[in-house]
C-alpha positions in Angstrom: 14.1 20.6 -18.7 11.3 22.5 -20.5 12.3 21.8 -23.9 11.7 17.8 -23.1 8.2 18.8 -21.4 7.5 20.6 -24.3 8.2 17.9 -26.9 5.2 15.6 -25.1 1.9 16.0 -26.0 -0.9 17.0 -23.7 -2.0 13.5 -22.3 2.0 12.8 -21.4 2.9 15.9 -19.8 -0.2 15.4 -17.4 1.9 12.1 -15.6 5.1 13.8 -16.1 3.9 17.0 -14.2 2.4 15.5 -11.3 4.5 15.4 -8.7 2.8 13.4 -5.8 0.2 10.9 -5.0 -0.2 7.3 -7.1 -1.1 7.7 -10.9 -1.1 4.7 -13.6 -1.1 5.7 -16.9 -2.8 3.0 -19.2 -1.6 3.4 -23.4 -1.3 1.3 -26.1 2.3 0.3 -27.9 4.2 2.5 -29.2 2.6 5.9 -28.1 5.6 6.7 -26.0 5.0 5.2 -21.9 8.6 4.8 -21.4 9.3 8.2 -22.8 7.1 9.4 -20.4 8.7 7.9 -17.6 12.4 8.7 -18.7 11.3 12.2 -19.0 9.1 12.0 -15.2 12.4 10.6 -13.3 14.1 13.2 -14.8 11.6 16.4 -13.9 11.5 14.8 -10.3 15.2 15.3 -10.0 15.2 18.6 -11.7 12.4 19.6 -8.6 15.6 18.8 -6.4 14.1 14.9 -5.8 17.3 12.6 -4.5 18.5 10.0 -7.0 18.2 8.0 -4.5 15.0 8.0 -3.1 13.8 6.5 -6.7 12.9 3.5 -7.3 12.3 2.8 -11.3 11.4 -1.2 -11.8 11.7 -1.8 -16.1 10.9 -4.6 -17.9 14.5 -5.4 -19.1 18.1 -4.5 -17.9 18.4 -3.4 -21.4 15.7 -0.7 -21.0 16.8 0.1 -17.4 20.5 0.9 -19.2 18.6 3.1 -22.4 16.5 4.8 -19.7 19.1 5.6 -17.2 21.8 7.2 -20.4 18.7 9.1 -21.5 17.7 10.6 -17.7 21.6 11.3 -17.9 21.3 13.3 -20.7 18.8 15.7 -19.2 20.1 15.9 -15.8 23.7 14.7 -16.1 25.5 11.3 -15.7 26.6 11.7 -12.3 23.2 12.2 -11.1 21.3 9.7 -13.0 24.0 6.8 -11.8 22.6 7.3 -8.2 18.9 6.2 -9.3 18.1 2.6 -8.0 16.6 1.4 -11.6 16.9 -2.1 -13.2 14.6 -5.4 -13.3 12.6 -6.3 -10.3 15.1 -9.1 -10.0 18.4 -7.0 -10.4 17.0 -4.7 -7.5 15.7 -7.5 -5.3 19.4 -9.1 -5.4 21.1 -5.4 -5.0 18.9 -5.1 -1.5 19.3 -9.3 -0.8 23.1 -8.5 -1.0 22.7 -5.9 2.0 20.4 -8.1 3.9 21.4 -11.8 3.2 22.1 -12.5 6.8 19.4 -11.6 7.9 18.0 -15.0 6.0 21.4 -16.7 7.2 22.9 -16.0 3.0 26.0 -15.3 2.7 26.2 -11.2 0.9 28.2 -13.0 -1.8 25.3 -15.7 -2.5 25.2 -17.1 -6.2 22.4 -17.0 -8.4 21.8 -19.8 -10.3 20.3 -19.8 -13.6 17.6 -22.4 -15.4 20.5 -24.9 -16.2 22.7 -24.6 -12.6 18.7 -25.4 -11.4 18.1 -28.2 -13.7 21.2 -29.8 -13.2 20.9 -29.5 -9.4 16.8 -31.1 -9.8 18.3 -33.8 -12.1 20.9 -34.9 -9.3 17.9 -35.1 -6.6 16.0 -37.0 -8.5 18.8 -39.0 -9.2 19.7 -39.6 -6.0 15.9 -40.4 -5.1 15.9 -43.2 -7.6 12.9 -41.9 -9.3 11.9 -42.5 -13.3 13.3 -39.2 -14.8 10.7 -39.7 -17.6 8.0 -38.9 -15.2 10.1 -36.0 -12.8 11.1 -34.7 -16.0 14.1 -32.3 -14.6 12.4 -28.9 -16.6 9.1 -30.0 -15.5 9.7 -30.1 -12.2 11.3 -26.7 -12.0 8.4 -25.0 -13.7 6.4 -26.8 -11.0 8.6 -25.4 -8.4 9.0 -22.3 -10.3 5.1 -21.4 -10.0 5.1 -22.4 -6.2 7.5 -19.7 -5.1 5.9 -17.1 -7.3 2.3 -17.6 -5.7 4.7 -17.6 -2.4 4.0 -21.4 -1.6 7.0 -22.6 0.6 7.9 -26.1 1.3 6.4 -25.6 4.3 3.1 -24.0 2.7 3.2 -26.8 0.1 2.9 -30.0 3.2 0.2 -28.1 4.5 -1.8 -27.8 1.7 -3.2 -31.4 1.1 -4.7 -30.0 -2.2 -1.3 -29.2 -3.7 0.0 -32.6 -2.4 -3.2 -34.1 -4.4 -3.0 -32.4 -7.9 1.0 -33.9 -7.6 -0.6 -37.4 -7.3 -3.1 -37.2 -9.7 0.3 -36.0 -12.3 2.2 -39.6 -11.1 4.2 -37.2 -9.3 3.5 -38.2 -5.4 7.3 -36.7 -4.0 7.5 -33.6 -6.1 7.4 -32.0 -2.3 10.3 -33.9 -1.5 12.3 -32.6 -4.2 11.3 -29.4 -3.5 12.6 -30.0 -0.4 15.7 -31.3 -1.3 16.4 -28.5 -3.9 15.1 -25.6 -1.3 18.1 -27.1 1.5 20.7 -28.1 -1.2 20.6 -24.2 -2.5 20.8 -22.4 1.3 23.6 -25.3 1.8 25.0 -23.9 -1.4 24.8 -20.1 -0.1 22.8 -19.9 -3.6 19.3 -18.7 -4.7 17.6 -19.2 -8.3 15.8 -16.2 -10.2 12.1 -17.1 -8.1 14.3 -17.1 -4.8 15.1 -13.3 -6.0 11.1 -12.4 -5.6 10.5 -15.2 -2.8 13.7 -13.9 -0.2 12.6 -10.5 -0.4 8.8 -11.1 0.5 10.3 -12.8 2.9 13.0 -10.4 4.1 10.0 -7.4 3.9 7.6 -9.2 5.9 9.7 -11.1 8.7 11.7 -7.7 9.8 9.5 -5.0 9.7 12.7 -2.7 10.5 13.8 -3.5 6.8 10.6 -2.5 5.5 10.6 0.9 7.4 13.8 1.1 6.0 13.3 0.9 2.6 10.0 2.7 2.3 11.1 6.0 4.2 13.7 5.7 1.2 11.8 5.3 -1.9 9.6 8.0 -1.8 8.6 7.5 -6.0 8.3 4.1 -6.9 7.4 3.9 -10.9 7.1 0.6 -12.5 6.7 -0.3 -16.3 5.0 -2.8 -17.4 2.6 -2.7 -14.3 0.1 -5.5 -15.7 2.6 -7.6 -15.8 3.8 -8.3 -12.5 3.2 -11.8 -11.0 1.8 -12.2 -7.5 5.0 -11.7 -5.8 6.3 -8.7 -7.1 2.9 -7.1 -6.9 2.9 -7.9 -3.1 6.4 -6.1 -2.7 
């Protein structure tokens, strides 16, 4: 473990040698943050940490996959599979999977993508006879998109007379209702998009405070690259 220590300089063996309490470690591109935090996760385990009780949210599965071959290579393969590390959205759907029921999903729920979305928005408004050159089908997602990331629910959304306004004001007075529609078509479906990913576990952490226990007596290091650019829902969790 020493040699990899030793091949930091000063300033990134000081975040890589402190064990406990919260840190951030603000750098410019290129000067080696991930390295640091390849090399951290490692030194934690080497101090007899459990794989398990680390949580490492990364910007890309690609980088979660480079990261977790390189912890492997310092502290072995076997160990470093055990770490929970991937996206914010690949983790939220590995503890979703556990917990669907608990939101009435099935453990199996799909995820759809941006084109199983558009597809399902463009049969709403179909169905609602509206002109599909103002609900433009992408348009409307985005919409919907930004709603569940500030955490605005259907229900949120029809008490919020402001929202309801700045649709009007666009031409587009029963954007709510789709919303609506698309919201019970997907738990009908037993599927949730990518935003549901962020959205469902807000939800899951704050309605069943047993969960939450649960999951914070077992990460006891949570590192997260990329920090500044977390939206308001996945800063919240």
């Amino acid at each position: 473990m020493q040699q990899y220590i030793s091949q930091l300089n000063e300033a990134q063996q000081e975040p890589v040698l402190q064990k406990d309490g919260p840190m951030i470690i603000i750098a410019g591109a290129g000067s080696g943050k991930t390295r640091v935090l390849t090399v951290r996760i490692a030194y934690l385990m080497s101090l007899g940490v459990d794989a398990f009780s680390i949580l490492a949210l990364t910007f890309t599965n690609k980088a979660a996959r480079e990261m977790k071959k390189r912890i492997g290579d310092i502290v072995g393969a076997a160990e470093a599979k055990n770490l929970w590390m991937g996206t914010f959205h690949s983790v939220f759907a590995r503890i979703l999977r556990s917990e669907a029921d608990k939101l009435g999903f099935p453990s199996n729920f799909t995820i759809y993508d941006t084109q199983d979305s558009v597809r399902l928005i463009s049969a709403i408004i179909k169905e609602m006879q509206l002109d599909k050159d103002v609900y433009k089908p992408k348009q409307i997602l985005g919409r919907i998109s930004s709603y569940k990331n500030s955490l605005i629910t259907v229900k949120a959304y029809f008490n919020n007379p402001e929202l309801q306004e700045a649709d009007a004001m666009s031409k587009k007075p029963r954007l709510g209702e789709i919303y609506q529609n698309y919201v019970e078509r997907c738990f009908k479906s037993g599927a949730m998009d990518f935003d549901d990913l962020l959205l469902k576990t807000n939800e899951l952490l704050n309605r069943f405070p047993d969960v939450l226990a649960n999951y914070q007596e077992r990460f006891r290091y949570i590192l997260v690259d990329e920090y500044q650019d977390t939206n308001h829902s996945q800063y919240l969790i």
